[in-house]
C-alpha positions in Angstrom: -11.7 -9.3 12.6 -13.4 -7.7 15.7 -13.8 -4.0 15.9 -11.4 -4.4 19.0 -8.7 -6.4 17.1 -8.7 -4.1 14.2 -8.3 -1.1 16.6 -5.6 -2.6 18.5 -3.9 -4.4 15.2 -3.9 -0.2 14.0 -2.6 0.9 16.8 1.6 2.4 16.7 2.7 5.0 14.5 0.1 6.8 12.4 -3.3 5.4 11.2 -4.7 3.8 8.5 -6.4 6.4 5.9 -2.9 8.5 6.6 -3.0 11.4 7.2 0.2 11.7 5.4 2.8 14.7 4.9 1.4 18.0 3.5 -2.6 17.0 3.7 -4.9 20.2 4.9 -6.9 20.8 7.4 -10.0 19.4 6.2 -8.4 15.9 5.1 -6.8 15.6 8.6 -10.2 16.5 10.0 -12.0 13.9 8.0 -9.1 11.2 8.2 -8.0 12.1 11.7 -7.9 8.4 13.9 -9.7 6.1 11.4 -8.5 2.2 11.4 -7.2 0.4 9.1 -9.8 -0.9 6.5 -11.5 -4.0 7.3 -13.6 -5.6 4.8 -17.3 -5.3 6.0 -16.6 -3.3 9.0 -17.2 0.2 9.2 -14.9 3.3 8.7 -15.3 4.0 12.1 -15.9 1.3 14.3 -19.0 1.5 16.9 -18.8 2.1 20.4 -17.3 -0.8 22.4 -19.4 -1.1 25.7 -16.8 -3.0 27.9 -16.0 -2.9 32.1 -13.8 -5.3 31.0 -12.0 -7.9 28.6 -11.0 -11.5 28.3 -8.4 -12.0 30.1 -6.5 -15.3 29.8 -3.6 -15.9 31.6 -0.6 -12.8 32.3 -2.4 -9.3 32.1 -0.7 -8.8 28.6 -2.2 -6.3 25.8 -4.4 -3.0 24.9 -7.2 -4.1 26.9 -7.7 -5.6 30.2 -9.9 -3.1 32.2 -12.6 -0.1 31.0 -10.9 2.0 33.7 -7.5 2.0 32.1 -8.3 1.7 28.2 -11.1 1.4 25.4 -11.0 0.9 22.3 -13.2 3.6 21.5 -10.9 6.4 23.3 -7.9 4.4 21.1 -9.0 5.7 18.2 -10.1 9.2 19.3 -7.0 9.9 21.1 -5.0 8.9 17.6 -7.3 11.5 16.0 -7.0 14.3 18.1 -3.0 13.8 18.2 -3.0 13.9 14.4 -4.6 17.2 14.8 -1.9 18.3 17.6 0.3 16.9 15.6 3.0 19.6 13.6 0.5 20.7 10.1 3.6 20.0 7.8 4.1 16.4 8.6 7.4 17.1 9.4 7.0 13.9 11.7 6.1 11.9 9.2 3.3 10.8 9.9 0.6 13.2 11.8 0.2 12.1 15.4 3.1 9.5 15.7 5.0 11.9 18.5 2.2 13.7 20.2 0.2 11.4 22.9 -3.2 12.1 24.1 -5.4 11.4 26.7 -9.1 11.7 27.2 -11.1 12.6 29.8 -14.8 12.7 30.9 -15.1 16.7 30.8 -12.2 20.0 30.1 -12.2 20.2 34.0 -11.0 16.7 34.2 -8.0 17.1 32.0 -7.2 20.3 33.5 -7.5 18.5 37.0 -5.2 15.7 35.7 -2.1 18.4 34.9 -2.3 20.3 37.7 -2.5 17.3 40.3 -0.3 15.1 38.5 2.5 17.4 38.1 2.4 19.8 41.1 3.4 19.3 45.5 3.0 20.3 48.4 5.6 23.5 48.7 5.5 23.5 44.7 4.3 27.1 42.9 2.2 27.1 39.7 1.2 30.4 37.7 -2.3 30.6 36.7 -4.3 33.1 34.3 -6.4 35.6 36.6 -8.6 36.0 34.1 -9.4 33.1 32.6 -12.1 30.3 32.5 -14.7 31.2 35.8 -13.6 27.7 37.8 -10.1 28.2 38.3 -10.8 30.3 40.9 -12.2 26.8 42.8 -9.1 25.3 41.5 -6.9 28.0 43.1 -8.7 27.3 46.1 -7.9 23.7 46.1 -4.3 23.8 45.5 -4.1 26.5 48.0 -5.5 23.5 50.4 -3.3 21.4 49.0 -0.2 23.2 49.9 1.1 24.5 46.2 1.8 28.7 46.0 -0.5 30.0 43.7 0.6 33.1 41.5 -1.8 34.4 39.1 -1.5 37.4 36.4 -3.4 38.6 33.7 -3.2 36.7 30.3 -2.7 40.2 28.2 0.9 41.8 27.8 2.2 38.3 28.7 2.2 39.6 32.2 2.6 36.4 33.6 6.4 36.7 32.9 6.8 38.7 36.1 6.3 36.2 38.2 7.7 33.0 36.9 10.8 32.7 39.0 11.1 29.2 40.9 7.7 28.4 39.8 6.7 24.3 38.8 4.3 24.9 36.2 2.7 27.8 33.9 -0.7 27.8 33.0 -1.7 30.1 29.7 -5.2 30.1 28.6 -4.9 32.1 25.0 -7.5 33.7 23.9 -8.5 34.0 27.4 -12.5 33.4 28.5 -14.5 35.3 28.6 -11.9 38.6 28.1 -10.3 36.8 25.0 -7.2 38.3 25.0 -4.0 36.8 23.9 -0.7 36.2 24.8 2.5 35.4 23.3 3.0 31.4 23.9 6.5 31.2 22.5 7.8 33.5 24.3 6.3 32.6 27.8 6.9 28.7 27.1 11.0 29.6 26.3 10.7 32.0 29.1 9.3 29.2 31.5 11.2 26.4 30.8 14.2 28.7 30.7 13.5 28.4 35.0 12.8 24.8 35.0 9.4 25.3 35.0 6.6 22.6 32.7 4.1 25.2 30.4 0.1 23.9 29.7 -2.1 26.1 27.2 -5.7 25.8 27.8 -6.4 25.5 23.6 -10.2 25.1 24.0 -11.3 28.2 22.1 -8.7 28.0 19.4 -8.9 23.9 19.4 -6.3 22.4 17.1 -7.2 23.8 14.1 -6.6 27.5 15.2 -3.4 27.1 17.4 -1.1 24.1 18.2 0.1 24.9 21.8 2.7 22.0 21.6 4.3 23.7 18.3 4.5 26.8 20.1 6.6 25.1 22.8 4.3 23.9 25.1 4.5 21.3 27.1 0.7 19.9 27.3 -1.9 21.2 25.5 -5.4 20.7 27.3 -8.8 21.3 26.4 -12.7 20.8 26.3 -14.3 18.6 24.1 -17.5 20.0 25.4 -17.1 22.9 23.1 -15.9 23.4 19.6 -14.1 20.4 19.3 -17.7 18.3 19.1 -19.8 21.5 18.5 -23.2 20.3 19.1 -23.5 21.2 22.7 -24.2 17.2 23.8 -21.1 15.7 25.2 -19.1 16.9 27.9 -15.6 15.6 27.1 -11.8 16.8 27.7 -8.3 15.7 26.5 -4.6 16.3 27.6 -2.1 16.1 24.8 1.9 16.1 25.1 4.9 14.8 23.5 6.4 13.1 27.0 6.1 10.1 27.7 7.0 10.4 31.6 4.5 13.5 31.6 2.1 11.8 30.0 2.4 8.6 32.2 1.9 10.5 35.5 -1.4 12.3 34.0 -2.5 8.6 32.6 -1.7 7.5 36.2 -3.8 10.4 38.1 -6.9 9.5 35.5 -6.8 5.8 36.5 -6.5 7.3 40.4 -9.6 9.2 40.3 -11.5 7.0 37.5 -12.8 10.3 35.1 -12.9 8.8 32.2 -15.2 9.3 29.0 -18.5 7.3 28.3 -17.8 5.0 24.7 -21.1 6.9 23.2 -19.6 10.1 24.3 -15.8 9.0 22.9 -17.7 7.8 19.8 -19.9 11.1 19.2 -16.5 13.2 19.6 -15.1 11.4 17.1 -17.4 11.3 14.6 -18.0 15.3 15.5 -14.5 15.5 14.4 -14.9 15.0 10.7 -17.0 18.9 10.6 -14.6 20.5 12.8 -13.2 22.0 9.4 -16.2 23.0 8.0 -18.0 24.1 11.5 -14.6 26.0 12.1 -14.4 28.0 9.0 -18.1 29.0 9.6 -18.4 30.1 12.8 -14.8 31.4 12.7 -16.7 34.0 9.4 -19.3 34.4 11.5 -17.4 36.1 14.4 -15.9 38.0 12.2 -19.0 39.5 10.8 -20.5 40.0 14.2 -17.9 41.7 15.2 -17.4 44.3 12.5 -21.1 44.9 12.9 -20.6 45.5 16.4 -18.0 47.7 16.1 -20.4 50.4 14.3 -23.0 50.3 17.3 -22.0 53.3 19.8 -24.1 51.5 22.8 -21.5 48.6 22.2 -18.3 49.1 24.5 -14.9 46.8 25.3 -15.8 44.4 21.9 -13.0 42.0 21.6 -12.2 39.5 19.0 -8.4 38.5 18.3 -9.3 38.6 14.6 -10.5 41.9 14.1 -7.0 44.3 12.6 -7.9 46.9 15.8 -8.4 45.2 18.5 -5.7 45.0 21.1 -4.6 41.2 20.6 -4.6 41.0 17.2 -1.0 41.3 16.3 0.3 38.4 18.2 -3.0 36.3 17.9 -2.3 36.3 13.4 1.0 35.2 14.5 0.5 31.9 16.3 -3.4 31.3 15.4 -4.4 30.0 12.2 -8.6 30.8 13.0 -9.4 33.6 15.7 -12.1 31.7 17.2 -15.8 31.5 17.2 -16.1 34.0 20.5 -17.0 37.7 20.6 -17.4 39.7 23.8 -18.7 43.3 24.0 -20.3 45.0 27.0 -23.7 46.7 27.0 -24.4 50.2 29.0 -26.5 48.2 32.0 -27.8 44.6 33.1 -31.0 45.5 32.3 -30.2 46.5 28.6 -28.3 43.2 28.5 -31.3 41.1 29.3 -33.4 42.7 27.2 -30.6 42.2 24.0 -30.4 38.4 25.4 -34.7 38.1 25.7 -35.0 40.2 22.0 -32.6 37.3 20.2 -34.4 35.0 18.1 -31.4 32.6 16.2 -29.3 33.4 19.2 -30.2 31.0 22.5 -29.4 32.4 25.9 -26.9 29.6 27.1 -23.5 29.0 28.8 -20.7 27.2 27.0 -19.6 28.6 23.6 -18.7 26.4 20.6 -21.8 25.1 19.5 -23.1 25.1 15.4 -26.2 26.8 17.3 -25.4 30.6 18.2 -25.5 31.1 21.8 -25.0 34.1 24.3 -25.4 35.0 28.0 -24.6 38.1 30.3 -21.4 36.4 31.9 -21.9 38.4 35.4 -25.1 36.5 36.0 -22.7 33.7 37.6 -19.6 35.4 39.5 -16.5 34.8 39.4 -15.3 36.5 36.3 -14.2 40.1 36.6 -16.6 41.6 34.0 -18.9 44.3 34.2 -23.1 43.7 34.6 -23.8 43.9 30.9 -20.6 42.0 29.6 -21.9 39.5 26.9 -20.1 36.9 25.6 -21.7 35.4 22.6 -20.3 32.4 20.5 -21.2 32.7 16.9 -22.8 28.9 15.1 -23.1 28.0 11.8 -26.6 30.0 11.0 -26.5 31.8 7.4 -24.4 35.4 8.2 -27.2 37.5 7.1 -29.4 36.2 9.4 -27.3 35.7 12.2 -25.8 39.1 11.5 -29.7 40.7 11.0 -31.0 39.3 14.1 -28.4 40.8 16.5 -28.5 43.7 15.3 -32.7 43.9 15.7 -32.1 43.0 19.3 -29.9 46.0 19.7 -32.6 47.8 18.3 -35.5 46.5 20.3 -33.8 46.2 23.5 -32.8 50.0 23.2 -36.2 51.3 24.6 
């Protein structure tokens, strides 16, 4: 059997290695989206490199176009439903009511909501504090002819100015200010007007919150980030549980044709299989940074949802099962910033967070995001703690003079 006709033959309600009622984390992780066995063919097929298939006769089948479908993306978006997918296996099987979509970056998928769901006259609610290119969003939707309401993510302000909107946007824990708000309650809130709810997840990713769970209507992230971890593929996914919703964002990815690379599909995937280790890691690892910030007095504003002071905490250990691999503190000046960033040896000065290599960067240098000069955000890898631990705090040393 072909690696195509043993995707496709797997293909329905749940996957082979089962992911089956009451499994953990880690099993889902390793098990998410894998075919049924085929003797001599791998656990996880290869890449299929196809513009398009055989196609005899009536345009019948998976496959008729590398536009529309791959077989590659089949078994990703499987995986990453299982992981959307309720953690008791109440369904089931993991993944067999949650759909998902994949997309060539976290921009694309967000793109894909917005655009597929939203008109001209229509009003949509968006974070205005969250990831730095929704302002350029705002801006096009603006053009486009859709009201745009925005309100910060903390306090669940965005409650106060729902009424007669089309669509909520909720990015929790918000980037870079990572603070949190309550998604139950806005999702019953929004719906309660009519109104369709998306959670940007890609901090938590599905192993620290499940947006849908928490009553929302798509859950969209980056792949680019913690979901692959290894800072090489820019990828993004849309998950939901209706099928009209899901056929008019399927529909506006055909339209504009951003779709995912089969090497980049196939690298996500097999990424997948650490997410539980790399998780629990880097999740320790922010911890630690952040407790050891806290007892630095140049070190103002720190945030992480998972320390028991700060500000989101309380509502974060109620809907996140990991706080995240993200701390942000702010230094007393640009200057003492770049020096911190320059002093960093295990620590590379990069954008993006996520990575199983520590990164951090002085989030003003770009615009856009409402910080002040020597806000850093700095996403916390997989290094040893000591070390990783040990080396920031020598920076704050060093760059001190």
């Amino acid at each position: 059997m072909t690696d195509s006709a043993a995707i496709s033959a797997g293909t329905g309600a749940g996957t082979a290695a089962g992911t089956g009622a009451g499994m953990g984390d880690g099993t889902r992780a390793v098990r998410a989206g894998l075919p049924e066995p085929v003797k001599h063919e791998p656990t996880l097929p290869g890449p299929v490199f196809a513009a398009h298939f055989h196609l005899p006769g009536d345009p019948t089948g998976p496959y008729t176009y590398g536009r529309d479908d791959n077989p590659t993306w089949t078994l990703l978006e499987q995986a990453i439903g299982e992981l959307e997918a309720p953690g008791d296996g109440s369904d089931g099987a993991f993944g067999t009511d949650v759909e998902t979509l994949v997309f060539a970056s976290g921009m694309a998928a967000i793109s894909a909501v917005l655009f597929s769901q939203l008109r001209a006259g229509d009003a949509v609610v968006l974070p205005d504090d969250g990831y730095q290119a929704l302002p350029l969003v705002r801006e096009q939707l603006t053009a486009y002819g859709i009201e745009v309401r925005t309100a910060p993510t903390g306090g669940d302000a965005q409650l106060d100015v729902l009424d007669g909107a089309k669509l909520l946007w909720i990015e929790t824990p918000s980037n870079p200010g990572l603070d949190v708000c309550d998604v139950r309650r806005l999702a019953g809130a929004a719906h309660a007007r009519g109104a369709l709810v998306a959670v940007d997840n890609t901090l938590a990713t599905p192993l620290g919150q499940r947006p849908l769970d928490l009553g929302a209507d798509f859950s969209v992230a980056s792949g680019t980030k913690m979901l692959t971890g290894h800072g090489d593929i820019l990828l993004g996914y849309v998950a939901c549980r209706d099928a009209e919703l899901t056929a008019a964002v399927r529909r506006w990815r055909k339209i504009v044709g951003a779709i995912p690379g089969p090497m980049e599909a196939w690298l996500a995937h097999r990424s997948l299989a650490t997410l539980h280790l790399r998780a629990e890691r880097q999740n320790a690892n922010a911890l630690a940074l952040a407790e050891a910030l806290r007892a630095r007095g140049e070190v103002t504003g720190l945030r992480y949802p998972g320390l028991p002071d700060d500000p989101s905490y309380k509502i974060a250990a109620q809907q996140m099962r990991r706080f995240g691999c993200v701390v942000s503190f702010t230094l007393p000046s640009r200057a003492r910033a770049d020096r911190f960033l320059d002093a960093l040896r295990l620590v590379d000065d990069a954008t993006s967070f996520g990575g199983v290599r520590s990164t951090a960067e002085r989030r003003g240098r770009w615009g856009g995001d409402a910080v002040a000069e020597g806000f850093i955000r700095l996403s916390a890898g997989s290094e040893d703690p000591d070390d990783l631990v040990g080396d920031v705090l020598r920076a704050l040393d060093e760059s001190a003079g």
